[in-house]
PyMOL Python script that loads the backbone (N, CA, C, O; Angstrom):
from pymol import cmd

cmd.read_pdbstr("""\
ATOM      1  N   UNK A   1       0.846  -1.198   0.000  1.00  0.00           N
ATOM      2  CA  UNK A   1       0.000   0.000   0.000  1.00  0.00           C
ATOM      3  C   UNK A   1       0.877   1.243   0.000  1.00  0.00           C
ATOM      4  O   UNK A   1       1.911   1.330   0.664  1.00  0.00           O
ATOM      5  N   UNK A   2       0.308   2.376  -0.934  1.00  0.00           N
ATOM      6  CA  UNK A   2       1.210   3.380  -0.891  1.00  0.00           C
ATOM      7  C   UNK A   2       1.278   3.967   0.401  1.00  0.00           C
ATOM      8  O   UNK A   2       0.359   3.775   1.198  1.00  0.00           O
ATOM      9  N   UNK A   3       2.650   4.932   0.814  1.00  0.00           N
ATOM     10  CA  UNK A   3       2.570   5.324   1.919  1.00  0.00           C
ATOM     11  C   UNK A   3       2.664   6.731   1.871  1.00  0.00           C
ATOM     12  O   UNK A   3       2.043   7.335   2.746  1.00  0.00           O
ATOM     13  N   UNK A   4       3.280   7.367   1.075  1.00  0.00           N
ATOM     14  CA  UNK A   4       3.477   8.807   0.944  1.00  0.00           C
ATOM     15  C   UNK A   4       2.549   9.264   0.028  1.00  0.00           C
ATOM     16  O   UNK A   4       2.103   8.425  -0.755  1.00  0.00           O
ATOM     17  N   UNK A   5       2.043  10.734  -0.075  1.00  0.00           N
ATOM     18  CA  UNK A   5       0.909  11.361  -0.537  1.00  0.00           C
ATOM     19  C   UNK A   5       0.933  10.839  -1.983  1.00  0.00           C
ATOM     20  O   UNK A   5      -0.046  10.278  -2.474  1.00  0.00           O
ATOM     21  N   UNK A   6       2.291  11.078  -2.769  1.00  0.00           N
ATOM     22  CA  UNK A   6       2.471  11.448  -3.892  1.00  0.00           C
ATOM     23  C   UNK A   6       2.300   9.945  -4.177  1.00  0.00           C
ATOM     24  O   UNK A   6       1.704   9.575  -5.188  1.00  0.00           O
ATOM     25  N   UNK A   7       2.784   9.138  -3.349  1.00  0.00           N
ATOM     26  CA  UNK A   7       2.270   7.523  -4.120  1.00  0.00           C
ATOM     27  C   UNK A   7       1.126   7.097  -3.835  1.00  0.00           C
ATOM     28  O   UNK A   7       0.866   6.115  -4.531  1.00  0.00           O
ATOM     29  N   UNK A   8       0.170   7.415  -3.019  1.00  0.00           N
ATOM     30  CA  UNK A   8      -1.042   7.923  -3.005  1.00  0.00           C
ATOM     31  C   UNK A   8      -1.676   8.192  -4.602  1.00  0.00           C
ATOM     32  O   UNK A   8      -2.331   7.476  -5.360  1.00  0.00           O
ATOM     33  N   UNK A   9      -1.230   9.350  -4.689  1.00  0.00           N
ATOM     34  CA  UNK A   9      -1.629  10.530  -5.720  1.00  0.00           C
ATOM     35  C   UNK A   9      -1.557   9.244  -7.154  1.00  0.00           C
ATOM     36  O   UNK A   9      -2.419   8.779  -7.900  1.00  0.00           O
ATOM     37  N   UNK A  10      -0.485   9.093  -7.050  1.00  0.00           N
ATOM     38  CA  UNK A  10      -0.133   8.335  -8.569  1.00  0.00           C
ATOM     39  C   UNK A  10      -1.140   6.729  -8.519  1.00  0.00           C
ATOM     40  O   UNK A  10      -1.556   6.174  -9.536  1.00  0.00           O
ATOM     41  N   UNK A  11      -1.391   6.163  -6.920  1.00  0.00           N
ATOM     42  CA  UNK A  11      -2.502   5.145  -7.611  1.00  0.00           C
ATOM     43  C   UNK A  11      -3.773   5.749  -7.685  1.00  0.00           C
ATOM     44  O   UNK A  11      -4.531   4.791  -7.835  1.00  0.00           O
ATOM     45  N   UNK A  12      -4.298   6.549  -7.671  1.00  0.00           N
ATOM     46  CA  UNK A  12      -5.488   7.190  -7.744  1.00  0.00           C
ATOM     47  C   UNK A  12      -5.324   7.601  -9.394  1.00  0.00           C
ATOM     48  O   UNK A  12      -6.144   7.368 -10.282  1.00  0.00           O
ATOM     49  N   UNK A  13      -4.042   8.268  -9.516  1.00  0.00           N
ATOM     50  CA  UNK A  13      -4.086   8.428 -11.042  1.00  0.00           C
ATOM     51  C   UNK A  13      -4.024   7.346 -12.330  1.00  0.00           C
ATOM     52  O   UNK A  13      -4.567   7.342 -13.435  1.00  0.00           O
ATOM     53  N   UNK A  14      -3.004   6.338 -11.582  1.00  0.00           N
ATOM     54  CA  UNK A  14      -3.280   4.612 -12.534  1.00  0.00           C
ATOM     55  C   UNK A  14      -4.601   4.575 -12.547  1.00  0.00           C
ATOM     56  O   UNK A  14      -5.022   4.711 -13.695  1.00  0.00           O
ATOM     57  N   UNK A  15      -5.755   4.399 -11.447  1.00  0.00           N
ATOM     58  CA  UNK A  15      -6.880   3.958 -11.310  1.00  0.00           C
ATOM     59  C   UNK A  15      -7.717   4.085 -12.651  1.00  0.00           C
ATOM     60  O   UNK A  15      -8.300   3.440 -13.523  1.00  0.00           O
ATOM     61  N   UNK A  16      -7.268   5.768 -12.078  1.00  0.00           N
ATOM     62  CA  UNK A  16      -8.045   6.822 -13.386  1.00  0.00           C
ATOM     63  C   UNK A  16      -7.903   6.288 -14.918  1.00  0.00           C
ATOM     64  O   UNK A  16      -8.736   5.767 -15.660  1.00  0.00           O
ATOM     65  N   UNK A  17      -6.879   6.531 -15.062  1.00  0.00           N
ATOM     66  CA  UNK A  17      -6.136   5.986 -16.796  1.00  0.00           C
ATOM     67  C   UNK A  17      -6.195   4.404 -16.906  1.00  0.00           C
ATOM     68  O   UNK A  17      -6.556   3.923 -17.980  1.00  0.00           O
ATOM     69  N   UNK A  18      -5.962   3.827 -16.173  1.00  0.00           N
ATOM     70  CA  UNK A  18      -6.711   2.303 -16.377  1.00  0.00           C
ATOM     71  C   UNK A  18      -7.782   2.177 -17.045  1.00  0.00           C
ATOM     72  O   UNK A  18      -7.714   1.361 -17.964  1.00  0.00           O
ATOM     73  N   UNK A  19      -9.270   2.986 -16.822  1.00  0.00           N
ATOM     74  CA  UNK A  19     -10.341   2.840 -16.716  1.00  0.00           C
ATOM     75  C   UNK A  19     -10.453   3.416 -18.314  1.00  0.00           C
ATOM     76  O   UNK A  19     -11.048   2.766 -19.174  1.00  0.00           O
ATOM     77  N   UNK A  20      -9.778   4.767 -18.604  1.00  0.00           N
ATOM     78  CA  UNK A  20      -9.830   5.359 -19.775  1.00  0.00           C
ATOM     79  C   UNK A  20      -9.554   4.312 -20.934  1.00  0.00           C
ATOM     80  O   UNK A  20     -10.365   4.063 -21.825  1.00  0.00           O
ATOM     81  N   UNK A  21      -8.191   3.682 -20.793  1.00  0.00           N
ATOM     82  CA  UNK A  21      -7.345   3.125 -21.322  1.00  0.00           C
ATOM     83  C   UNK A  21      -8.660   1.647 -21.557  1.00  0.00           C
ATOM     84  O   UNK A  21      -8.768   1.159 -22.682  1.00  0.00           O
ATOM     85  N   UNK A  22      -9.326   1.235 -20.663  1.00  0.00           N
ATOM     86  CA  UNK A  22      -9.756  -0.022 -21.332  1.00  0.00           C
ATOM     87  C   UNK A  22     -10.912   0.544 -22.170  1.00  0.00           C
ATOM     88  O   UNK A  22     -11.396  -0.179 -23.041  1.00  0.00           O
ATOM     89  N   UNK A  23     -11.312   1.582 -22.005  1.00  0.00           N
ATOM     90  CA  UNK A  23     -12.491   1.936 -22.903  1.00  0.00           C
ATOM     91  C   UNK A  23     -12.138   2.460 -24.196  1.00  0.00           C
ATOM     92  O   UNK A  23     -12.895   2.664 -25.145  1.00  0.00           O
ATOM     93  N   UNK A  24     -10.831   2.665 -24.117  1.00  0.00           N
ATOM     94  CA  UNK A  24     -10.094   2.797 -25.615  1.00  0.00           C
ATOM     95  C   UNK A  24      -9.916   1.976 -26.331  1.00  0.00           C
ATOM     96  O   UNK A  24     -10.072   2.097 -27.546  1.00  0.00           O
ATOM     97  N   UNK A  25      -9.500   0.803 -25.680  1.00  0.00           N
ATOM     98  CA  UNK A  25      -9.425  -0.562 -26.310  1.00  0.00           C
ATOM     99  C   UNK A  25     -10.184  -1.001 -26.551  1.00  0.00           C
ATOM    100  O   UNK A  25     -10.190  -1.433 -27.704  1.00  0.00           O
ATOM    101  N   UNK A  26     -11.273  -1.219 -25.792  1.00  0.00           N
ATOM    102  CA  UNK A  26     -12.513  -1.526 -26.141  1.00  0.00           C
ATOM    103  C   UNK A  26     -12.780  -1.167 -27.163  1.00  0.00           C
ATOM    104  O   UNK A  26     -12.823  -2.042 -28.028  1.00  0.00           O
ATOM    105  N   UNK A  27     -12.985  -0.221 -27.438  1.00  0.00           N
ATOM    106  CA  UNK A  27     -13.752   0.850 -28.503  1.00  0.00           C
ATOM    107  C   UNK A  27     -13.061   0.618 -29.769  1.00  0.00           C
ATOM    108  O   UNK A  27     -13.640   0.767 -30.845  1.00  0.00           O
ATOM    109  N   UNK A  28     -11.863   0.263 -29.675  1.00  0.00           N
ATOM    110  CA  UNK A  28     -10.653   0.151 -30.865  1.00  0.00           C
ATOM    111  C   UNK A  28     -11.362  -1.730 -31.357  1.00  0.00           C
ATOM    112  O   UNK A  28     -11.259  -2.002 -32.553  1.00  0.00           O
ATOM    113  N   UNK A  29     -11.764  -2.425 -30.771  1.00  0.00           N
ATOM    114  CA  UNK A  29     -11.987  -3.785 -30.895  1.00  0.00           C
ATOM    115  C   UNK A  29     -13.121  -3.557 -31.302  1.00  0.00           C
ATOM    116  O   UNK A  29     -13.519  -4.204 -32.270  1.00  0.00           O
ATOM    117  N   UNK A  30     -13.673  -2.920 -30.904  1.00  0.00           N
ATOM    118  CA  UNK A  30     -15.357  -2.699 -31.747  1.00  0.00           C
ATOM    119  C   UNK A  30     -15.081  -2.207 -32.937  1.00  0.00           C
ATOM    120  O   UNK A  30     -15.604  -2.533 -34.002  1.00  0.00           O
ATOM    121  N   UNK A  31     -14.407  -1.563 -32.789  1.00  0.00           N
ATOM    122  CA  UNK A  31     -14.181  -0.553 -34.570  1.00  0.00           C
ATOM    123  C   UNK A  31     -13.365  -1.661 -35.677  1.00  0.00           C
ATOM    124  O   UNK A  31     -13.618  -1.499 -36.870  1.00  0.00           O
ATOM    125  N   UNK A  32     -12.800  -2.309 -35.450  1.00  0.00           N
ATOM    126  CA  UNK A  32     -12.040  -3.362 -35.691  1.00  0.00           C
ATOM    127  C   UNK A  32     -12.850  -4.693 -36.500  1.00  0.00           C
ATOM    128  O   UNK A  32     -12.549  -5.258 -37.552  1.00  0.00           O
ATOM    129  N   UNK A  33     -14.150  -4.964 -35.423  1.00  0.00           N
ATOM    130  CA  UNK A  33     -14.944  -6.111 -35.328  1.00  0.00           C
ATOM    131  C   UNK A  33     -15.761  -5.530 -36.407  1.00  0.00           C
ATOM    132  O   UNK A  33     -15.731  -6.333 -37.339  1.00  0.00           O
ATOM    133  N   UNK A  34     -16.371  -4.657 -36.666  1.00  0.00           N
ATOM    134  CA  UNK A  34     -17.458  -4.010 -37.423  1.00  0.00           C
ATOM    135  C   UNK A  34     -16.804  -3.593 -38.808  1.00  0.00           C
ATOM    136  O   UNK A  34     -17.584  -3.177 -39.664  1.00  0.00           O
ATOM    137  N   UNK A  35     -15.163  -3.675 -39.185  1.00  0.00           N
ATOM    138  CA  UNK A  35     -14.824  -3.426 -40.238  1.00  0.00           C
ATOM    139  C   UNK A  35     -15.303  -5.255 -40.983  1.00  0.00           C
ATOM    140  O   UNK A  35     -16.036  -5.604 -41.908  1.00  0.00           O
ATOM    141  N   UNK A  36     -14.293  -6.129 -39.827  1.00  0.00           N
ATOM    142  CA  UNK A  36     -14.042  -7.343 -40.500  1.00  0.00           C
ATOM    143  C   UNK A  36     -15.431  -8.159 -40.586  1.00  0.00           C
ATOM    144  O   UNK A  36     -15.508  -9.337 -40.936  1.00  0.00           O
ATOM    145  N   UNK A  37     -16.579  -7.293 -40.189  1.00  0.00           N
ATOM    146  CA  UNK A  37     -17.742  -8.327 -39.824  1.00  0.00           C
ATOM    147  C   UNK A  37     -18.134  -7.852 -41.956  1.00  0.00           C
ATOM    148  O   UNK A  37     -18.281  -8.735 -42.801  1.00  0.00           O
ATOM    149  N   UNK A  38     -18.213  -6.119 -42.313  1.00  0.00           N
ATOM    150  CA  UNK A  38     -18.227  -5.670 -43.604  1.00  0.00           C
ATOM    151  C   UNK A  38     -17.723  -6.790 -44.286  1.00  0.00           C
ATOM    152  O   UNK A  38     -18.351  -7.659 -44.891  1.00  0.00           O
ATOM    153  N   UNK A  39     -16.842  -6.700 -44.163  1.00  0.00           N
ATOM    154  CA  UNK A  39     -15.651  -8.152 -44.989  1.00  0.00           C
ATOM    155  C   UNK A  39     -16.564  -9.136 -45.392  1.00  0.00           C
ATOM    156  O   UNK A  39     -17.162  -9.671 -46.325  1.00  0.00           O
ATOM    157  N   UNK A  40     -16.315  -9.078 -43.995  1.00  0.00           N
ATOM    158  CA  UNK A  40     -17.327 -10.918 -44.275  1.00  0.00           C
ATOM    159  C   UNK A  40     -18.678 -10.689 -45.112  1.00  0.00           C
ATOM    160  O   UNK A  40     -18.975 -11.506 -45.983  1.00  0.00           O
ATOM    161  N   UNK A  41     -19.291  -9.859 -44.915  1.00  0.00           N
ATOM    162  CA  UNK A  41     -21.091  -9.754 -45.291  1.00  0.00           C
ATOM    163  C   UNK A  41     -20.845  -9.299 -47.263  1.00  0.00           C
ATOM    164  O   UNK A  41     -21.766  -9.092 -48.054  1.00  0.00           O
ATOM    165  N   UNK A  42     -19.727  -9.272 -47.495  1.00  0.00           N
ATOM    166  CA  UNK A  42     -19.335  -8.724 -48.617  1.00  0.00           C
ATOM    167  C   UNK A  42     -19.769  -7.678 -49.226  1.00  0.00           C
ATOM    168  O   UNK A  42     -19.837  -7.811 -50.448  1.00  0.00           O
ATOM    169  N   UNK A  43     -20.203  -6.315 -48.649  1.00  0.00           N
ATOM    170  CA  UNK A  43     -20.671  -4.899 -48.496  1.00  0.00           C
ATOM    171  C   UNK A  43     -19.477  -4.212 -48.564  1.00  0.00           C
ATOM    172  O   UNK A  43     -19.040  -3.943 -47.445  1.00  0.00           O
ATOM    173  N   UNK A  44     -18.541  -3.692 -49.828  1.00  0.00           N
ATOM    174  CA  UNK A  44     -17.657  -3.384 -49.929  1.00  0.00           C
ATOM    175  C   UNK A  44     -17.770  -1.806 -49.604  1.00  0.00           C
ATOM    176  O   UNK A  44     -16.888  -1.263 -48.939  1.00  0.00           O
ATOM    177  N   UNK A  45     -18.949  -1.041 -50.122  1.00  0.00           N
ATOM    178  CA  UNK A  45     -19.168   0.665 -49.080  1.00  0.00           C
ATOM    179  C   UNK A  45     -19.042   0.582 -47.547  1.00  0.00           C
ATOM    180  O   UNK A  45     -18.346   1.273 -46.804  1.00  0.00           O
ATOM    181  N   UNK A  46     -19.977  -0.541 -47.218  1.00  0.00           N
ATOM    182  CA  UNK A  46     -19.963  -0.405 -45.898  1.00  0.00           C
ATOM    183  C   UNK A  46     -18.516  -0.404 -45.317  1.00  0.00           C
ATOM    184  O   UNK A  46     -18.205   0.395 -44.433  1.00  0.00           O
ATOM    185  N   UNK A  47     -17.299  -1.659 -46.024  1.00  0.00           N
ATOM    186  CA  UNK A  47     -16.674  -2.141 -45.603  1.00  0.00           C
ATOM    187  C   UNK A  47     -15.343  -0.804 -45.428  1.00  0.00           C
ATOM    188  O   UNK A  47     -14.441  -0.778 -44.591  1.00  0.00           O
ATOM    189  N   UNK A  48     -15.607   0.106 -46.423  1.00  0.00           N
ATOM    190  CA  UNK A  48     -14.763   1.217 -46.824  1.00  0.00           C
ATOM    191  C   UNK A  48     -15.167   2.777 -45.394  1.00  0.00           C
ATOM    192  O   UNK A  48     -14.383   3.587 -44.898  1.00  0.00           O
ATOM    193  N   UNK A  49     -16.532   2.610 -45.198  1.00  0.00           N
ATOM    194  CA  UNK A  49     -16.829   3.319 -44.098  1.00  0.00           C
ATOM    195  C   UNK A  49     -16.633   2.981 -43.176  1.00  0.00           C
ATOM    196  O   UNK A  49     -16.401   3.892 -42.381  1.00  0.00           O
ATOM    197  N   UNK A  50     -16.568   1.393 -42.528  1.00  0.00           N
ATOM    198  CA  UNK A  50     -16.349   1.192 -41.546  1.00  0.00           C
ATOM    199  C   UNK A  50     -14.767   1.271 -41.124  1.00  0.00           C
ATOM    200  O   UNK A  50     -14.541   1.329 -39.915  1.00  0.00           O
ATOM    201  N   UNK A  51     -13.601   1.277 -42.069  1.00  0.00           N
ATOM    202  CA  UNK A  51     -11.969   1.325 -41.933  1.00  0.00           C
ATOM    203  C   UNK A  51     -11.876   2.674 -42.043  1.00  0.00           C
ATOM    204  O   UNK A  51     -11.195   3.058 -41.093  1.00  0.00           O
ATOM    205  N   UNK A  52     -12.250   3.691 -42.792  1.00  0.00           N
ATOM    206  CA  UNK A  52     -12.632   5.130 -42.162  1.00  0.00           C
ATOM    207  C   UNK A  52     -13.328   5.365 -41.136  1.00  0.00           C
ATOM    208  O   UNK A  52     -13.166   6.581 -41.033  1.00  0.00           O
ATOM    209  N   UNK A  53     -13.684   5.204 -40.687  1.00  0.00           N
ATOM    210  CA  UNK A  53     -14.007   5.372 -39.077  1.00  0.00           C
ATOM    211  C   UNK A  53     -12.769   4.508 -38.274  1.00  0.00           C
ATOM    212  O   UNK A  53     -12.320   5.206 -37.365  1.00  0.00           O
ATOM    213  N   UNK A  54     -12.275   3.526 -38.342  1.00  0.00           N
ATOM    214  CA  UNK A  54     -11.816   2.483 -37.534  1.00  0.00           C
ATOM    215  C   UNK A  54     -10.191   2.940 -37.452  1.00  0.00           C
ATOM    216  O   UNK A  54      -9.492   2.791 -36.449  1.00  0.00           O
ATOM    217  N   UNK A  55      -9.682   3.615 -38.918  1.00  0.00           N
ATOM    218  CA  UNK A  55      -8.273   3.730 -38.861  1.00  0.00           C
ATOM    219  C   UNK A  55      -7.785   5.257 -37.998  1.00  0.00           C
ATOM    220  O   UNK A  55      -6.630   5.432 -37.610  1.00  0.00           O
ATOM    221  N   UNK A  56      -8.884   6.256 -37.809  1.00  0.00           N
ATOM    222  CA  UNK A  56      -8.337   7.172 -37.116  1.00  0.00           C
ATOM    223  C   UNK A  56      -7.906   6.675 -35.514  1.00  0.00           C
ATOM    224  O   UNK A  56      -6.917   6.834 -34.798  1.00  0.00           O
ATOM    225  N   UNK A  57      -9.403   5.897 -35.367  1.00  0.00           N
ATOM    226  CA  UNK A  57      -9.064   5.775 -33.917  1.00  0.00           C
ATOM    227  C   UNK A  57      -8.262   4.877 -33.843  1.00  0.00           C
ATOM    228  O   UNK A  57      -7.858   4.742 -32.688  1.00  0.00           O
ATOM    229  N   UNK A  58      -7.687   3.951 -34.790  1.00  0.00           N
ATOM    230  CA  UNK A  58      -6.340   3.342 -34.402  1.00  0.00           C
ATOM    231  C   UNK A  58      -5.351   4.055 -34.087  1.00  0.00           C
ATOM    232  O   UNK A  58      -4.512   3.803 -33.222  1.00  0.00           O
ATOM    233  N   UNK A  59      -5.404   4.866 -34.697  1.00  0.00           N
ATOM    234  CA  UNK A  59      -3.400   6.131 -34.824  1.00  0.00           C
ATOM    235  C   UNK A  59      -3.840   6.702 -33.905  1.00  0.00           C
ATOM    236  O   UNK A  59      -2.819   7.021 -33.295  1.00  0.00           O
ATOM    237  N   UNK A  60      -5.187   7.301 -33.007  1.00  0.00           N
ATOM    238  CA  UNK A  60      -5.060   8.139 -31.823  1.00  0.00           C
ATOM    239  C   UNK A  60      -5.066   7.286 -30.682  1.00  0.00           C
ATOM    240  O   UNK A  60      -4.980   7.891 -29.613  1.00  0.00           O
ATOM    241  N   UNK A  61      -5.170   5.614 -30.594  1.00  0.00           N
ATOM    242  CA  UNK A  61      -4.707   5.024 -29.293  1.00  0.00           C
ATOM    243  C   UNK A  61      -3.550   4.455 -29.340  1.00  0.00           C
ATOM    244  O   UNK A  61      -3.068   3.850 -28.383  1.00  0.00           O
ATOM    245  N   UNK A  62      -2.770   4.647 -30.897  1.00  0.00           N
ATOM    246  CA  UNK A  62      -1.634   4.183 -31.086  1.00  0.00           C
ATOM    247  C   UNK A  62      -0.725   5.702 -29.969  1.00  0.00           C
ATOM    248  O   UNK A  62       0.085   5.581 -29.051  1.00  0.00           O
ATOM    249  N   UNK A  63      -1.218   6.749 -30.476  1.00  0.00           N
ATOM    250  CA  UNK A  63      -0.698   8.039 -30.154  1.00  0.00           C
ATOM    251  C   UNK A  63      -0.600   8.336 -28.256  1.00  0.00           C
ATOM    252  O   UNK A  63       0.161   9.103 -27.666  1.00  0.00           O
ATOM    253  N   UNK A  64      -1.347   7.690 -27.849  1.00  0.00           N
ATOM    254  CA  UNK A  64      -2.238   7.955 -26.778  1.00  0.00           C
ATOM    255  C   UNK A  64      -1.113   7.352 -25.793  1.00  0.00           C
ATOM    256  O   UNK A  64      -0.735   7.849 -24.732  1.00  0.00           O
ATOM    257  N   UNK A  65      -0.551   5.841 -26.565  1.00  0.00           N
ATOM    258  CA  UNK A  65       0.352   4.588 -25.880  1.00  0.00           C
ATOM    259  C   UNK A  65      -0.602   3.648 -25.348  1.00  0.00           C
ATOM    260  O   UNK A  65      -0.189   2.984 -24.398  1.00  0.00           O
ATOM    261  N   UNK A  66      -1.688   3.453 -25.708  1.00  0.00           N
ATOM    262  CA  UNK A  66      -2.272   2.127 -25.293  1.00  0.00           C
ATOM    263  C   UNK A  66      -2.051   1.367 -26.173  1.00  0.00           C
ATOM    264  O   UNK A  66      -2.047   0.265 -25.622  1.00  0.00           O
ATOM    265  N   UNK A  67      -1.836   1.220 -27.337  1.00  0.00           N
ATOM    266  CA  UNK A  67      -1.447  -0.176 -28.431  1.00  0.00           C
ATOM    267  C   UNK A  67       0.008   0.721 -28.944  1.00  0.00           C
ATOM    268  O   UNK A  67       0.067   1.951 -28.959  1.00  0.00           O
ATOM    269  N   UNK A  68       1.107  -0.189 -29.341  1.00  0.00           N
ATOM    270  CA  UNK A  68       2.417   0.124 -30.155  1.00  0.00           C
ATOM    271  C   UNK A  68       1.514   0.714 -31.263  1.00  0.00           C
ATOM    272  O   UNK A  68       0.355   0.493 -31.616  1.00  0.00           O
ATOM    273  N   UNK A  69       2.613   1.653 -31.723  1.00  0.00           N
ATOM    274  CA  UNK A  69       2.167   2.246 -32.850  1.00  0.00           C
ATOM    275  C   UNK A  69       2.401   1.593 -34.275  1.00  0.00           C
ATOM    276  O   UNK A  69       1.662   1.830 -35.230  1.00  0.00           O
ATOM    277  N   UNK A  70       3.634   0.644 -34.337  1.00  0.00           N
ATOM    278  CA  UNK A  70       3.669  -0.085 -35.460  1.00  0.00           C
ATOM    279  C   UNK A  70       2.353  -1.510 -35.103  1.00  0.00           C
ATOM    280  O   UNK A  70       2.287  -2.340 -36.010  1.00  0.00           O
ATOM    281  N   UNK A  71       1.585  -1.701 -34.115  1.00  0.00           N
ATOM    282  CA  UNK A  71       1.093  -2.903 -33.896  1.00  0.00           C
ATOM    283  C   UNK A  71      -0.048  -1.826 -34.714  1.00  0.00           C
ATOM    284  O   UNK A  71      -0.102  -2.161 -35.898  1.00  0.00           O
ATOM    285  N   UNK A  72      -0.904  -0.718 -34.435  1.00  0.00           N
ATOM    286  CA  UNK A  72      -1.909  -0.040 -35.071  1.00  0.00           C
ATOM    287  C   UNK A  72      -1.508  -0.210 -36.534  1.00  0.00           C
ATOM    288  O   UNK A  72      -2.085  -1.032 -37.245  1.00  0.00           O
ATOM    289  N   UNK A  73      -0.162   0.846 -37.148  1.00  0.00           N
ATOM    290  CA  UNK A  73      -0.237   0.749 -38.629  1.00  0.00           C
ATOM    291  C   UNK A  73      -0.420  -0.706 -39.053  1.00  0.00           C
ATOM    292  O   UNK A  73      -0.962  -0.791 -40.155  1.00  0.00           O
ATOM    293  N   UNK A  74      -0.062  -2.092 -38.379  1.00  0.00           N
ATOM    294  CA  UNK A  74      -0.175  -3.071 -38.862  1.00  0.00           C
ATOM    295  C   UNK A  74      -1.436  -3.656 -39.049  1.00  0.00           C
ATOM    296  O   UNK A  74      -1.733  -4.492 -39.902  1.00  0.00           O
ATOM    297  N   UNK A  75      -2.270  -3.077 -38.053  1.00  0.00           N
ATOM    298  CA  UNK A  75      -3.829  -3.509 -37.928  1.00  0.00           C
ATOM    299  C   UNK A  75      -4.568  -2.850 -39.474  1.00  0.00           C
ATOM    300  O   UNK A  75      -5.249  -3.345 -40.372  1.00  0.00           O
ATOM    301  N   UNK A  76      -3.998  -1.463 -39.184  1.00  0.00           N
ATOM    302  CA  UNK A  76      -4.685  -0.487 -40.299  1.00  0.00           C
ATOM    303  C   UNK A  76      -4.617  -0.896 -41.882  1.00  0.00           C
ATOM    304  O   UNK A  76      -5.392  -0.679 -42.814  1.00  0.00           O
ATOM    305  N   UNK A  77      -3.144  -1.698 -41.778  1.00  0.00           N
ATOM    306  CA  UNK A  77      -2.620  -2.301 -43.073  1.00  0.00           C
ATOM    307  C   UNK A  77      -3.246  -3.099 -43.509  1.00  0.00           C
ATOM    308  O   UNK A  77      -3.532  -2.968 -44.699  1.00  0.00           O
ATOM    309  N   UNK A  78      -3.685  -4.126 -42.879  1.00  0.00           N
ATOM    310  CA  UNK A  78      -4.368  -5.485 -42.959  1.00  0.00           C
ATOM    311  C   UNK A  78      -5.801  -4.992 -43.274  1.00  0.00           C
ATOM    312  O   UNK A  78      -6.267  -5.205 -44.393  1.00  0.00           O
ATOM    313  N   UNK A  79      -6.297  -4.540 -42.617  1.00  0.00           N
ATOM    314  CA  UNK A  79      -7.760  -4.406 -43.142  1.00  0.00           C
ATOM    315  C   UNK A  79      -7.819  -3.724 -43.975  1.00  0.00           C
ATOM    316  O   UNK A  79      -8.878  -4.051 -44.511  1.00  0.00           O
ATOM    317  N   UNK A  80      -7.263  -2.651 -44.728  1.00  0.00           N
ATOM    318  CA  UNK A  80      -7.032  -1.729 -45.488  1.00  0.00           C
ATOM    319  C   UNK A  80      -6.605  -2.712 -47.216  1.00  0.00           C
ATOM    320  O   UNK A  80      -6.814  -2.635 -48.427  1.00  0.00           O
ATOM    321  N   UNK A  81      -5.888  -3.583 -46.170  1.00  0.00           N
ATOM    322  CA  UNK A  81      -5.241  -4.440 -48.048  1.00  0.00           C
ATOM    323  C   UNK A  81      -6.927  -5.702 -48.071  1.00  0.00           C
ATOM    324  O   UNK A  81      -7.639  -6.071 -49.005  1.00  0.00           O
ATOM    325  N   UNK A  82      -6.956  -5.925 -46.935  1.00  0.00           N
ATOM    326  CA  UNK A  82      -8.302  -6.521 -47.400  1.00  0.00           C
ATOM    327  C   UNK A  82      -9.940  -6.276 -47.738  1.00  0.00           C
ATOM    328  O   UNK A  82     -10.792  -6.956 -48.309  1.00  0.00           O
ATOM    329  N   UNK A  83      -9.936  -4.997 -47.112  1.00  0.00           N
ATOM    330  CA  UNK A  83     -11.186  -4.128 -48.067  1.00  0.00           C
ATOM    331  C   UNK A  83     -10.595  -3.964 -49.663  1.00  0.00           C
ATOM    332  O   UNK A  83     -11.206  -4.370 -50.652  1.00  0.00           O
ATOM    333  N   UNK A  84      -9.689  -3.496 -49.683  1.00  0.00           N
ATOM    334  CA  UNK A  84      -9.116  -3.758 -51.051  1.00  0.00           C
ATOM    335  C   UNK A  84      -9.409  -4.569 -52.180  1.00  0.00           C
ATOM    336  O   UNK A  84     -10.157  -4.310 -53.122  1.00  0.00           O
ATOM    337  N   UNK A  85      -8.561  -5.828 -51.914  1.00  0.00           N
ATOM    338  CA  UNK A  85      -8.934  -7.006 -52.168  1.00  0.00           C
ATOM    339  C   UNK A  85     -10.456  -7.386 -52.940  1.00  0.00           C
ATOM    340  O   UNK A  85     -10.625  -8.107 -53.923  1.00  0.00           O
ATOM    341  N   UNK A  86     -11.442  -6.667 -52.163  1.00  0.00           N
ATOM    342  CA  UNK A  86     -13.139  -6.971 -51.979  1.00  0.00           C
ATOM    343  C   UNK A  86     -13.196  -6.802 -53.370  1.00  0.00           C
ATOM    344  O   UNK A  86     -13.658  -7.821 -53.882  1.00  0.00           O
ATOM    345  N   UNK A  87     -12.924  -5.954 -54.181  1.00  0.00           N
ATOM    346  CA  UNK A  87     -13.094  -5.478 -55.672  1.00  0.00           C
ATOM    347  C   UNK A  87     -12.645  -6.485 -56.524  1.00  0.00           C
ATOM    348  O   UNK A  87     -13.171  -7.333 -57.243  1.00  0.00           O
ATOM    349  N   UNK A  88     -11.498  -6.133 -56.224  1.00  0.00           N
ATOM    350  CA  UNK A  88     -10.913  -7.549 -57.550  1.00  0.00           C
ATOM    351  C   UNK A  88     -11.618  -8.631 -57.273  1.00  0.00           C
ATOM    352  O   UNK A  88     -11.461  -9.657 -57.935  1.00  0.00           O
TER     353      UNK A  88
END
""", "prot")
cmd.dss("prot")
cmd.show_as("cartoon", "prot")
cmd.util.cbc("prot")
cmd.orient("prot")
């Protein structure tokens, strides 16, 4: 258990950003799930709106430090070459 204010201070502040941090992720897995679900349903507009929506908020929790930032461009890549794909 912390003993001094300031280590105090800082688990109150983990607490805080914990809580942020899983609702980012969260939110990043939803955006994620709803591109590749497009994919699947073979709705290639939908599939193009849903990775526009999905790739910003990758690079701002890449930005943020909750996911590596090369693990985001890699996510962004992949779904990006496979909405692609949908055409040909």
């Amino acid at each position: 258990m912390a003993n001094t204010s300031s280590a105090k201070k800082a688990a109150r502040q983990m607490i805080r950003r914990t809580e942020i941090n899983k609702a980012r992720r969260s939110r990043v897995k939803s955006e994620v799930r709803s591109v590749e679900e497009a994919i699947k349903s073979g709705d290639r507009a939908k599939a193009q709106a849903a990775l526009a929506a999905a790739e910003p908020l990758l690079v701002r929790t890449a930005q943020k430090g909750v996911m590596h930032k090369k693990t985001a461009s890699r996510k962004v890549s992949r779904l990006a070459q496979r909405v692609k794909a949908m055409s040909a």
